[in-house]
N, C-alpha and C positions, 0 to 999 in steps of 0.2 A: 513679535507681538501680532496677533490679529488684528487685521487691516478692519472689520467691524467695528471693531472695539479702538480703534485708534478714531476712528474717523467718528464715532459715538461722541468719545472724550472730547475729541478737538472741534467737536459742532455745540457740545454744551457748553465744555470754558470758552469756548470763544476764540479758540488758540488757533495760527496757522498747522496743520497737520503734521508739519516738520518738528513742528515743539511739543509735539505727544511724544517722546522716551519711555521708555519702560518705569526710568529712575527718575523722575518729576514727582515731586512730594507734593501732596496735599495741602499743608502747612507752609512751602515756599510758592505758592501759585498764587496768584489774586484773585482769580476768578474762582478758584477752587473752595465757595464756602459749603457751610451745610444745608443749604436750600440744591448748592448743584452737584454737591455729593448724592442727595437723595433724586436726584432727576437723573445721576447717571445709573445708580443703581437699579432706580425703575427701566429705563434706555436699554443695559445689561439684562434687567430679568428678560423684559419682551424680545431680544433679541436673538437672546441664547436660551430660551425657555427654559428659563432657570428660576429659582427663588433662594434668598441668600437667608441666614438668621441673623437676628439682632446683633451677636457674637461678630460674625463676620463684618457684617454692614462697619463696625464700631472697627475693626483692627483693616480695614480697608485704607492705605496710608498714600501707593502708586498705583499706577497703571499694572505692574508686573503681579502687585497682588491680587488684582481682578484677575489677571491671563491664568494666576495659578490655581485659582480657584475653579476658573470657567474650564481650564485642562482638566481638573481633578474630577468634577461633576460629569462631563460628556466622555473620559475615560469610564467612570461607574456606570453611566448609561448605557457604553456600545459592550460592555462585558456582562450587565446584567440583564 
């Protein structure tokens, strides 16, 4: 996982760095509501200049599905 994107996560939940995983669910975090789901998504766009859709933002569950996302966009970007 991008060290950004780890370090993004684990300065909004609040979490030591070591407890960002790829596989840490939204749903079993406490810190992880929907005010800092929408704080990481902002965090994410500005970082990786990126913008996510409603769709997305909504099926957004771990961290690994942000990485996949954010590989899949900066892939289309360096090809197109």
């Amino acid at each position: 996982m991008d060290e950004r994107l780890r370090a993004l996560i684990a300065e909004i939940l609040d979490l030591p760095l070591a407890r960002v995983r790829a596989d840490i669910r939204r749903a079993e975090t406490e810190t992880w509501d929907s005010l800092s789901h929408l704080r990481i998504i902002t965090a994410i766009e500005a970082e990786f200049d990126l913008a996510f859709t409603m769709e997305e933002i909504a099926r957004f569950q771990t961290p690994a599905d942000f990485q996949r996302c954010i590989d899949s966009r900066c892939r289309l970007r360096s090809n197109g």
